[in-house]
C-alpha positions in Angstrom: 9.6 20.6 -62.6 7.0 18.0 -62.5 4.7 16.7 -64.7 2.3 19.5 -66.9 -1.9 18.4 -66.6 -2.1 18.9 -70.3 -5.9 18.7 -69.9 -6.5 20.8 -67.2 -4.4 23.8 -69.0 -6.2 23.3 -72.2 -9.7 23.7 -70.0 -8.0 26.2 -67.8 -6.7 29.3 -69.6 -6.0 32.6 -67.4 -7.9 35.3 -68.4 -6.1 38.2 -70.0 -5.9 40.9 -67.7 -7.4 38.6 -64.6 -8.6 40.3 -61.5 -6.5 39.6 -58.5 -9.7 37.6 -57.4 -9.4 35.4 -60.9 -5.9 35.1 -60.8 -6.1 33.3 -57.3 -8.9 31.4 -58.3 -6.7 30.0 -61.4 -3.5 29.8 -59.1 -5.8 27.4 -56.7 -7.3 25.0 -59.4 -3.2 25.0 -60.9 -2.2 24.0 -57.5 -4.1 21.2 -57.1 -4.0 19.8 -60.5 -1.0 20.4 -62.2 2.8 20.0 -61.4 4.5 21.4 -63.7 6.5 24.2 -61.9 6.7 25.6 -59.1 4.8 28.2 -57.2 6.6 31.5 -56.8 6.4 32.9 -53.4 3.9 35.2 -53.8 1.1 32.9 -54.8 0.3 31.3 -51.2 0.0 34.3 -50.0 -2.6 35.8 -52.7 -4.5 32.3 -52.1 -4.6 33.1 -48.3 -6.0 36.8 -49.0 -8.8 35.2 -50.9 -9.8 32.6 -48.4 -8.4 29.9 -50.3 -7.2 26.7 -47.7 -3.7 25.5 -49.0 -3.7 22.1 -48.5 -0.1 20.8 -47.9 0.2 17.6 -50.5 -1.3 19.6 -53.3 0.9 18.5 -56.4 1.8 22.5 -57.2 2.5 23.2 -53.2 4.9 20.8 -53.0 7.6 22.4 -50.7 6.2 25.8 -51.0 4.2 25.8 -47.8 4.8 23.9 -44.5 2.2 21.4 -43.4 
């Protein structure tokens, strides 16, 4: 585990019940700003579905995707 964002969490809460839209929306913003765990496999994957670009050095993507 890496290091939480404590300030981007506190700005960032999920939504209860998110959307599958929201959810990847929150997912991408977690990605790039946070380290504190790691993705689980399904997330690139509901990122791609929603058009988001993974970039490869994002702190959360670390060794999740291949660059």
């Amino acid at each position: 585990m890496g290091k939480i964002n404590v300030d981007w969490h506190e700005s960032h809460k999920m939504p209860a019940n998110p959307a599958e839209q929201q959810r990847a929306e929150w997912h991408y913003g977690h990605a790039l700003n946070c380290d504190c765990r790691k993705v689980a496999p399904s997330i690139p994957t509901l990122l791609e579905t929603h058009g988001y670009k993974l970039p490869s050095d994002a702190p959360g993507l670390a060794g999740v995707i291949s660059k």
